[in-house]
Residue, then its C-alpha position, 0 to 999 in steps of 0.5 A: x725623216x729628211x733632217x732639214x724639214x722645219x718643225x713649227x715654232x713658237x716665236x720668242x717673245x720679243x717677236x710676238x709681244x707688242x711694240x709698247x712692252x718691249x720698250x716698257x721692258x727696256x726701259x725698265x732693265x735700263x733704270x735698274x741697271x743704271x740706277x745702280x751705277x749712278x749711285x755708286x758716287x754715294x759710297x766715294x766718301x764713307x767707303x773711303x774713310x771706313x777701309x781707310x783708302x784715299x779717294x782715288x782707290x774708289x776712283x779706280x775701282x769705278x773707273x775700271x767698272x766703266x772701261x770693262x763696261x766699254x770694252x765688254x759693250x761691242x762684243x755683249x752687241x754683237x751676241x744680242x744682235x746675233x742671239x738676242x738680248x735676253x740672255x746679255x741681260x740675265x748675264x748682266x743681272x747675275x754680275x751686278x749682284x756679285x760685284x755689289x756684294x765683292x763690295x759690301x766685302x771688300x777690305x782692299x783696294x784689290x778687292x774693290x777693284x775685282x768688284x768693278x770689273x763685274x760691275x762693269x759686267x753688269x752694266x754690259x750686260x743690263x744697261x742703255x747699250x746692251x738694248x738700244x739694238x733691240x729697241x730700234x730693231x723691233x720699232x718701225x723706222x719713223x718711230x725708232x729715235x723716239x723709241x730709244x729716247x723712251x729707253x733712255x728716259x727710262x733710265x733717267x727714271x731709274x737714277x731717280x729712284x735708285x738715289x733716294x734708295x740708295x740713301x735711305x738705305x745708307x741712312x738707315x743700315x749704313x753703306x755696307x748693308x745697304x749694298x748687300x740690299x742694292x744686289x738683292x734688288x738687282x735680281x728684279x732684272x733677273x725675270x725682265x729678261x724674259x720679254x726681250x728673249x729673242x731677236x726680232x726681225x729686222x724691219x728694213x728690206x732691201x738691204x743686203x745682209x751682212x757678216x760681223x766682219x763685214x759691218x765692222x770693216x764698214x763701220x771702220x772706213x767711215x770718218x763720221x763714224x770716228x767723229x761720232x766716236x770722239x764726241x762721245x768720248x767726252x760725253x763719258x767723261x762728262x757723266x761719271x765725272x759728275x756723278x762719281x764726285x759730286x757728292x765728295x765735292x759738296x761735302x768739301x765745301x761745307x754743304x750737307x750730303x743731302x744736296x748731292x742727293x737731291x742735286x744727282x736727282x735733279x740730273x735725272x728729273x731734267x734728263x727726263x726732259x731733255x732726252x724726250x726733246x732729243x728725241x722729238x729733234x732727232x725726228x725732224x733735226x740734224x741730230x749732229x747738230x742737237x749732239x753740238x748744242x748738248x756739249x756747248x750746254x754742258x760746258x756752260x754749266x760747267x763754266x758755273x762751278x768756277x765762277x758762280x758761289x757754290x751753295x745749295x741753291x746752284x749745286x740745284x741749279x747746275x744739276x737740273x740743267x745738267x740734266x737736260x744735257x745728260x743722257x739726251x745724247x743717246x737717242x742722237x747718237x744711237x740714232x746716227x748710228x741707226x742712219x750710217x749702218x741700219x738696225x742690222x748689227x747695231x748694238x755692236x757698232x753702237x757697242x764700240x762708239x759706246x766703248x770711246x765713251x767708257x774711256x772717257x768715263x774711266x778718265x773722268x772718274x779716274x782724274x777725279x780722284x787723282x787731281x783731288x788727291x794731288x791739289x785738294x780741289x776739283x778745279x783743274x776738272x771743272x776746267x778740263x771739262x770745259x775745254x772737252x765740251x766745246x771740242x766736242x760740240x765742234x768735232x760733230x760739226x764735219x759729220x756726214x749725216x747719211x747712210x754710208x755711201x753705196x749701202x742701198x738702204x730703204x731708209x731716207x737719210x737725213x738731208x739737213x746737215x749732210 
Protein backbone atom coordinates (compact mmCIF):
# COMPACT_ATOMS: atom_id res chain seq x y z
CA UNK A 1 0.00 0.00 0.00
CA UNK A 2 1.22 3.32 -1.44
CA UNK A 3 2.46 5.19 1.90
CA UNK A 4 0.93 8.23 0.81
CA UNK A 5 -2.55 7.14 1.02
CA UNK A 6 -4.63 9.21 4.09
CA UNK A 7 -6.21 7.21 6.48
CA UNK A 8 -9.08 8.92 8.33
CA UNK A 9 -8.71 10.72 11.43
CA UNK A 10 -10.31 11.77 14.24
CA UNK A 11 -10.08 15.59 14.29
CA UNK A 12 -8.46 17.01 17.59
CA UNK A 13 -10.53 18.59 20.03
CA UNK A 14 -10.00 22.04 19.52
CA UNK A 15 -11.27 21.20 15.99
CA UNK A 16 -14.51 19.54 16.70
CA UNK A 17 -15.26 21.16 19.94
CA UNK A 18 -17.60 24.54 20.18
CA UNK A 19 -16.20 27.81 19.81
CA UNK A 20 -17.77 28.61 23.75
CA UNK A 21 -15.49 25.74 25.24
CA UNK A 22 -12.73 26.60 23.69
CA UNK A 23 -12.37 29.87 25.09
CA UNK A 24 -14.23 28.90 28.38
CA UNK A 25 -11.15 26.12 28.49
CA UNK A 26 -8.65 29.29 27.93
CA UNK A 27 -9.89 31.10 30.07
CA UNK A 28 -10.20 29.15 32.61
CA UNK A 29 -5.87 27.76 32.10
CA UNK A 30 -5.21 31.45 32.06
CA UNK A 31 -7.04 32.30 35.59
CA UNK A 32 -4.80 29.32 37.29
CA UNK A 33 -1.70 29.98 35.77
CA UNK A 34 -1.90 33.91 36.42
CA UNK A 35 -3.50 33.72 39.35
CA UNK A 36 -0.80 31.92 40.73
CA UNK A 37 1.69 34.44 39.51
CA UNK A 38 -0.29 37.42 40.67
CA UNK A 39 -0.07 36.16 44.12
CA UNK A 40 3.46 35.61 44.50
CA UNK A 41 3.58 39.41 45.86
CA UNK A 42 2.23 37.90 48.87
CA UNK A 43 5.31 35.65 49.87
CA UNK A 44 7.67 39.38 49.41
CA UNK A 45 7.32 40.30 52.95
CA UNK A 46 7.36 36.93 55.32
CA UNK A 47 9.53 35.01 53.00
CA UNK A 48 11.83 37.60 53.12
CA UNK A 49 12.08 37.76 56.78
CA UNK A 50 11.90 33.62 57.62
CA UNK A 51 15.25 32.94 54.98
CA UNK A 52 16.63 36.17 56.37
CA UNK A 53 17.23 37.81 52.80
CA UNK A 54 16.46 41.48 51.94
CA UNK A 55 13.73 42.35 49.78
CA UNK A 56 15.62 42.37 46.57
CA UNK A 57 16.61 38.77 46.83
CA UNK A 58 12.74 37.96 46.09
CA UNK A 59 12.66 40.81 43.95
CA UNK A 60 14.97 39.06 41.50
CA UNK A 61 13.77 35.71 41.90
CA UNK A 62 10.41 37.25 40.63
CA UNK A 63 11.91 39.49 38.07
CA UNK A 64 13.80 36.48 36.68
CA UNK A 65 10.24 34.25 36.82
CA UNK A 66 9.20 37.14 34.44
CA UNK A 67 11.97 37.77 31.70
CA UNK A 68 12.36 33.42 31.42
CA UNK A 69 8.53 34.11 30.95
CA UNK A 70 9.63 36.67 27.75
CA UNK A 71 12.24 35.07 26.56
CA UNK A 72 10.30 31.61 26.51
CA UNK A 73 6.81 33.22 24.97
CA UNK A 74 7.76 33.73 21.35
CA UNK A 75 9.29 30.20 20.96
CA UNK A 76 6.43 28.22 23.38
CA UNK A 77 4.33 30.48 20.13
CA UNK A 78 5.71 29.26 17.50
CA UNK A 79 5.39 25.36 19.03
CA UNK A 80 1.32 26.24 19.66
CA UNK A 81 1.22 27.75 16.28
CA UNK A 82 2.98 24.87 14.45
CA UNK A 83 1.53 21.96 17.13
CA UNK A 84 -1.07 23.24 18.92
CA UNK A 85 -1.58 24.50 22.42
CA UNK A 86 -2.36 21.70 24.47
CA UNK A 87 0.86 20.53 24.85
CA UNK A 88 2.77 24.19 25.76
CA UNK A 89 0.31 23.84 28.54
CA UNK A 90 0.84 20.49 30.07
CA UNK A 91 4.46 21.89 30.03
CA UNK A 92 3.62 24.90 31.59
CA UNK A 93 1.41 22.85 34.43
CA UNK A 94 4.25 20.49 35.17
CA UNK A 95 6.87 23.90 35.62
CA UNK A 96 4.50 25.65 37.69
CA UNK A 97 4.36 22.71 40.09
CA UNK A 98 8.08 22.59 40.39
CA UNK A 99 8.89 25.95 40.65
CA UNK A 100 5.97 26.38 43.48
CA UNK A 101 7.34 23.48 45.28
CA UNK A 102 11.67 24.80 44.64
CA UNK A 103 10.07 27.51 46.73
CA UNK A 104 8.32 26.03 49.59
CA UNK A 105 12.09 24.53 49.56
CA UNK A 106 14.17 27.16 49.15
CA UNK A 107 16.83 28.19 51.89
CA UNK A 108 18.74 30.73 49.59
CA UNK A 109 18.88 33.28 47.16
CA UNK A 110 19.98 30.64 44.65
CA UNK A 111 17.39 28.58 45.42
CA UNK A 112 14.65 31.11 44.97
CA UNK A 113 16.08 31.90 41.85
CA UNK A 114 16.33 28.50 40.14
CA UNK A 115 12.61 28.70 41.43
CA UNK A 116 11.70 31.50 39.24
CA UNK A 117 12.90 30.31 35.88
CA UNK A 118 10.37 27.57 36.26
CA UNK A 119 7.78 29.70 37.38
CA UNK A 120 8.63 31.65 34.32
CA UNK A 121 8.23 28.41 32.51
CA UNK A 122 4.85 27.89 33.95
CA UNK A 123 3.49 30.88 32.76
CA UNK A 124 5.08 30.38 29.45
CA UNK A 125 3.59 27.50 28.91
CA UNK A 126 -0.18 28.30 30.93
CA UNK A 127 -0.74 31.92 30.78
CA UNK A 128 -2.58 34.74 28.61
CA UNK A 129 0.22 34.57 25.90
CA UNK A 130 0.62 30.83 25.29
CA UNK A 131 -3.66 31.05 24.19
CA UNK A 132 -4.27 34.11 22.55
CA UNK A 133 -3.14 32.07 19.37
CA UNK A 134 -5.51 29.73 19.86
CA UNK A 135 -8.33 31.78 20.63
CA UNK A 136 -8.30 34.35 17.70
CA UNK A 137 -7.57 31.25 15.43
CA UNK A 138 -10.65 29.26 16.13
CA UNK A 139 -12.85 32.48 16.38
CA UNK A 140 -14.43 34.06 13.33
CA UNK A 141 -12.58 37.40 12.30
CA UNK A 142 -15.72 39.90 13.76
CA UNK A 143 -15.65 38.25 17.03
CA UNK A 144 -11.98 37.57 17.71
CA UNK A 145 -11.23 41.00 20.03
CA UNK A 146 -14.14 40.07 22.06
CA UNK A 147 -12.94 36.31 22.12
CA UNK A 148 -9.44 37.49 23.56
CA UNK A 149 -11.07 40.09 25.76
CA UNK A 150 -12.97 36.85 27.22
CA UNK A 151 -9.72 35.00 27.82
CA UNK A 152 -8.24 38.07 29.28
CA UNK A 153 -11.11 38.31 31.55
CA UNK A 154 -10.73 35.03 32.32
CA UNK A 155 -7.58 35.77 34.06
CA UNK A 156 -8.95 38.72 35.84
CA UNK A 157 -11.04 36.19 37.60
CA UNK A 158 -8.35 34.00 38.44
CA UNK A 159 -6.40 36.79 40.19
CA UNK A 160 -9.62 37.05 42.26
CA UNK A 161 -9.77 33.78 43.57
CA UNK A 162 -6.05 32.77 43.66
CA UNK A 163 -5.55 35.99 46.21
CA UNK A 164 -8.10 35.33 49.01
CA UNK A 165 -6.72 31.56 48.52
CA UNK A 166 -3.60 32.55 48.59
CA UNK A 167 -4.05 34.08 51.90
CA UNK A 168 -6.13 32.09 53.60
CA UNK A 169 -3.81 29.37 52.89
CA UNK A 170 -1.01 31.66 54.34
CA UNK A 171 -3.42 32.57 57.39
CA UNK A 172 -4.15 29.09 58.16
CA UNK A 173 -0.88 26.78 57.32
CA UNK A 174 1.63 29.60 57.18
CA UNK A 175 3.60 30.71 53.60
CA UNK A 176 5.41 27.31 53.21
CA UNK A 177 2.60 25.15 53.36
CA UNK A 178 0.65 26.81 51.55
CA UNK A 179 2.99 26.74 48.70
CA UNK A 180 3.21 23.28 48.74
CA UNK A 181 -1.07 23.29 48.40
CA UNK A 182 -0.66 26.26 45.65
CA UNK A 183 1.52 23.55 43.38
CA UNK A 184 -1.08 20.76 44.07
CA UNK A 185 -3.71 23.02 42.92
CA UNK A 186 -1.60 24.02 39.95
CA UNK A 187 -2.03 20.11 38.35
CA UNK A 188 -6.14 21.43 37.70
CA UNK A 189 -4.57 22.60 34.47
CA UNK A 190 -3.08 19.60 34.05
CA UNK A 191 -6.30 17.89 32.45
CA UNK A 192 -7.68 21.48 30.88
CA UNK A 193 -5.05 21.06 28.19
CA UNK A 194 -7.20 18.33 26.82
CA UNK A 195 -9.93 20.49 24.99
CA UNK A 196 -7.15 22.76 23.20
CA UNK A 197 -4.96 19.86 21.94
CA UNK A 198 -4.74 20.34 18.69
CA UNK A 199 -4.58 23.38 16.31
CA UNK A 200 -7.54 24.63 14.65
CA UNK A 201 -7.81 25.72 11.07
CA UNK A 202 -6.93 29.01 10.19
CA UNK A 203 -10.30 30.81 9.23
CA UNK A 204 -8.68 33.64 6.80
CA UNK A 205 -8.45 32.59 3.12
CA UNK A 206 -6.88 34.29 0.64
CA UNK A 207 -3.53 34.56 2.20
CA UNK A 208 -0.64 33.05 1.43
CA UNK A 209 0.82 30.59 3.86
CA UNK A 210 4.01 31.67 5.20
CA UNK A 211 7.13 30.07 7.00
CA UNK A 212 8.49 30.84 10.61
CA UNK A 213 11.12 33.01 8.90
CA UNK A 214 9.18 34.50 7.16
CA UNK A 215 6.38 35.91 9.50
CA UNK A 216 9.42 36.91 11.54
CA UNK A 217 11.29 38.99 8.87
CA UNK A 218 7.74 40.36 8.14
CA UNK A 219 6.96 41.28 11.58
CA UNK A 220 10.87 42.88 12.11
CA UNK A 221 10.69 45.31 8.98
CA UNK A 222 7.23 46.71 10.14
CA UNK A 223 7.81 50.13 12.49
CA UNK A 224 4.39 49.92 14.25
CA UNK A 225 5.10 46.65 14.95
CA UNK A 226 8.29 47.92 17.25
CA UNK A 227 6.12 50.85 18.69
CA UNK A 228 3.46 48.08 19.78
CA UNK A 229 6.56 46.66 21.40
CA UNK A 230 7.69 49.72 23.21
CA UNK A 231 4.35 50.35 24.70
CA UNK A 232 3.94 47.06 26.02
CA UNK A 233 7.15 47.57 27.78
CA UNK A 234 5.75 49.71 30.19
CA UNK A 235 2.50 47.89 30.60
CA UNK A 236 5.00 45.08 32.10
CA UNK A 237 6.66 47.33 34.24
CA UNK A 238 3.43 48.69 35.40
CA UNK A 239 1.80 45.25 36.34
CA UNK A 240 4.55 43.36 38.24
CA UNK A 241 5.71 46.42 39.61
CA UNK A 242 2.47 46.63 41.37
CA UNK A 243 1.57 43.46 42.06
CA UNK A 244 4.76 42.39 43.57
CA UNK A 245 5.20 45.56 45.94
CA UNK A 246 2.25 46.41 46.76
CA UNK A 247 1.78 44.48 49.75
CA UNK A 248 5.35 45.37 51.50
CA UNK A 249 4.51 48.94 50.38
CA UNK A 250 1.06 48.89 52.62
CA UNK A 251 2.76 47.09 55.62
CA UNK A 252 5.15 50.35 55.41
CA UNK A 253 2.86 52.71 55.94
CA UNK A 254 1.28 51.08 58.85
CA UNK A 255 -1.87 49.45 57.24
CA UNK A 256 -2.99 45.94 57.82
CA UNK A 257 -1.74 43.16 55.25
CA UNK A 258 -5.41 42.53 54.63
CA UNK A 259 -5.92 45.97 52.47
CA UNK A 260 -3.21 44.58 49.94
CA UNK A 261 -5.36 41.70 49.53
CA UNK A 262 -8.36 43.25 49.01
CA UNK A 263 -6.83 46.16 47.05
CA UNK A 264 -4.93 43.17 44.51
CA UNK A 265 -8.56 42.08 44.24
CA UNK A 266 -10.12 44.97 43.59
CA UNK A 267 -7.35 45.04 40.54
CA UNK A 268 -9.09 41.96 39.29
CA UNK A 269 -12.52 42.80 40.12
CA UNK A 270 -12.26 46.20 37.97
CA UNK A 271 -9.85 44.23 35.37
CA UNK A 272 -13.11 42.60 34.73
CA UNK A 273 -14.57 45.66 33.46
CA UNK A 274 -12.14 47.40 32.06
CA UNK A 275 -11.01 44.22 29.53
CA UNK A 276 -14.61 43.75 28.59
CA UNK A 277 -14.67 47.55 27.42
CA UNK A 278 -11.52 46.89 25.75
CA UNK A 279 -12.75 44.79 24.04
CA UNK A 280 -16.10 45.90 23.07
CA UNK A 281 -13.81 49.17 21.69
CA UNK A 282 -11.48 47.35 19.73
CA UNK A 283 -14.36 46.16 17.70
CA UNK A 284 -15.44 49.47 16.54
CA UNK A 285 -12.43 51.90 17.81
CA UNK A 286 -8.89 52.54 17.19
CA UNK A 287 -7.28 50.03 19.61
CA UNK A 288 -4.14 52.24 19.55
CA UNK A 289 -6.04 54.81 20.55
CA UNK A 290 -7.75 52.82 23.64
CA UNK A 291 -3.69 51.51 24.39
CA UNK A 292 -2.90 55.48 24.78
CA UNK A 293 -6.17 56.18 27.25
CA UNK A 294 -5.14 52.89 29.11
CA UNK A 295 -1.43 54.52 29.87
CA UNK A 296 -2.58 58.12 30.53
CA UNK A 297 -5.12 56.33 33.07
CA UNK A 298 -2.56 54.30 34.76
CA UNK A 299 -0.31 57.42 35.07
CA UNK A 300 -3.12 59.40 36.75
CA UNK A 301 -3.47 56.62 39.27
CA UNK A 302 0.03 56.44 39.82
CA UNK A 303 0.17 60.36 40.27
CA UNK A 304 -2.25 59.58 43.51
CA UNK A 305 0.29 57.55 45.39
CA UNK A 306 2.51 60.86 45.52
CA UNK A 307 0.27 63.29 46.62
CA UNK A 308 -3.00 61.81 47.86
CA UNK A 309 -2.71 60.49 51.85
CA UNK A 310 -2.27 56.89 51.78
CA UNK A 311 -4.77 55.15 53.81
CA UNK A 312 -7.38 52.10 53.48
CA UNK A 313 -10.01 54.00 51.59
CA UNK A 314 -7.26 55.17 48.59
CA UNK A 315 -5.08 51.88 48.59
CA UNK A 316 -9.05 50.55 47.64
CA UNK A 317 -9.41 53.60 45.55
CA UNK A 318 -6.27 53.49 43.57
CA UNK A 319 -6.41 49.45 42.87
CA UNK A 320 -9.99 49.57 41.61
CA UNK A 321 -9.16 52.05 39.21
CA UNK A 322 -5.87 50.37 38.36
CA UNK A 323 -8.01 47.80 37.36
CA UNK A 324 -9.62 48.88 34.88
CA UNK A 325 -6.42 49.82 33.00
CA UNK A 326 -4.98 46.46 34.11
CA UNK A 327 -5.02 43.79 31.91
CA UNK A 328 -7.40 45.72 29.38
CA UNK A 329 -4.32 46.06 27.37
CA UNK A 330 -4.26 42.53 25.72
CA UNK A 331 -7.21 42.33 23.66
CA UNK A 332 -5.82 45.84 21.93
CA UNK A 333 -2.60 44.75 21.80
CA UNK A 334 -3.28 41.23 20.58
CA UNK A 335 -5.82 42.47 18.39
CA UNK A 336 -3.12 44.77 16.33
CA UNK A 337 -1.24 42.08 16.14
CA UNK A 338 -4.06 39.97 14.71
CA UNK A 339 -4.42 43.28 12.20
CA UNK A 340 -0.75 43.69 11.02
CA UNK A 341 0.02 39.77 10.47
CA UNK A 342 -3.30 37.38 10.53
CA UNK A 343 -4.04 34.82 12.91
CA UNK A 344 -1.58 32.45 11.06
CA UNK A 345 1.82 32.75 13.35
CA UNK A 346 0.15 34.84 16.06
CA UNK A 347 1.13 33.35 19.27
CA UNK A 348 4.86 33.72 18.04
CA UNK A 349 4.65 37.16 16.97
CA UNK A 350 2.58 38.31 20.02
CA UNK A 351 5.25 35.87 21.95
CA UNK A 352 8.05 38.42 21.11
CA UNK A 353 5.90 41.79 21.67
CA UNK A 354 5.09 39.81 25.00
CA UNK A 355 8.79 39.30 25.51
CA UNK A 356 9.21 43.55 25.62
CA UNK A 357 6.63 43.17 28.19
CA UNK A 358 8.68 40.92 30.41
CA UNK A 359 11.53 43.17 30.33
CA UNK A 360 9.78 45.71 31.66
CA UNK A 361 8.19 43.10 34.35
CA UNK A 362 11.72 42.24 35.41
CA UNK A 363 12.55 45.90 35.46
CA UNK A 364 9.71 46.62 37.45
CA UNK A 365 9.77 44.02 39.87
CA UNK A 366 13.69 43.96 40.01
CA UNK A 367 13.86 48.36 40.70
CA UNK A 368 11.35 47.68 43.35
CA UNK A 369 13.03 46.04 45.48
CA UNK A 370 16.39 47.86 44.71
CA UNK A 371 15.24 51.24 45.04
CA UNK A 372 13.53 50.01 48.24
CA UNK A 373 16.61 48.85 49.61
CA UNK A 374 18.66 51.76 48.82
CA UNK A 375 16.43 54.86 49.77
CA UNK A 376 13.72 52.87 52.27
CA UNK A 377 10.68 54.37 49.96
CA UNK A 378 8.83 53.55 46.98
CA UNK A 379 8.88 57.12 45.58
CA UNK A 380 11.33 57.25 43.14
CA UNK A 381 8.90 54.32 41.44
CA UNK A 382 5.75 55.89 41.73
CA UNK A 383 7.75 58.38 39.68
CA UNK A 384 9.18 56.49 37.15
CA UNK A 385 6.01 54.89 36.57
CA UNK A 386 4.48 58.05 35.90
CA UNK A 387 6.77 59.50 33.39
CA UNK A 388 6.71 55.65 31.48
CA UNK A 389 2.60 56.03 31.27
CA UNK A 390 2.59 58.77 29.46
CA UNK A 391 5.81 57.74 27.06
CA UNK A 392 3.66 54.96 26.37
CA UNK A 393 0.41 56.67 25.67
CA UNK A 394 2.54 58.61 23.21
CA UNK A 395 4.67 56.07 21.37
CA UNK A 396 1.07 54.58 20.16
CA UNK A 397 0.07 57.44 18.62
CA UNK A 398 2.51 57.01 15.16
CA UNK A 399 0.98 53.46 14.79
CA UNK A 400 -0.31 52.37 11.37
CA UNK A 401 -3.32 50.65 12.32
CA UNK A 402 -3.61 48.21 9.26
CA UNK A 403 -2.23 45.16 7.72
CA UNK A 404 1.39 45.20 6.55
CA UNK A 405 1.46 46.73 3.16
CA UNK A 406 1.01 44.32 0.35
CA UNK A 407 -0.14 41.00 2.57
CA UNK A 408 -3.60 40.36 0.51
CA UNK A 409 -5.30 40.01 3.45
CA UNK A 410 -9.22 38.92 3.44
CA UNK A 411 -9.66 41.00 6.69
CA UNK A 412 -10.81 44.82 6.46
CA UNK A 413 -8.20 46.67 8.27
CA UNK A 414 -9.24 49.25 10.70
CA UNK A 415 -9.53 52.76 8.98
CA UNK A 416 -9.65 54.88 12.17
CA UNK A 417 -6.42 56.12 12.96
CA UNK A 418 -4.57 54.78 9.98
Amino acid sequence: MSSNVMHPTVAPPINRLPLWVIILTCATIAGVGMGVRQSMGLYLTPLSADLGLGREAFSIAIAISNITWGVTAPFIGAVSDKYGTGRVVMFGAVCTVVGLWLMYSATSDIDLFVSGVFLGFGVAGAGVNSLVGAVARAAPVEQRTAAIATLGMGSGVGMLIALPYTHVLMAQFGWKTSLAILAATALIILPLAWPVSGRPPDRDAGIAKQSFSEALREACTYRSFWLLNAGFFVCGFHVVFYAIHLPSFVVDQGLDPMVAVIGLILVGVGNLAGTYLSGQWGKRRSKKFGLSIIYIGRSAVFLGFLFLPINEATVMLFSGLLGLFWLSTIPLTSGLVSTFFGPAWMTMLYGIVFFFHQIGSFLGAWMGGRVFDATQSYDIMWWVSVGLGVFAALIHLPIRENEVPGRGMSETPLEAGT
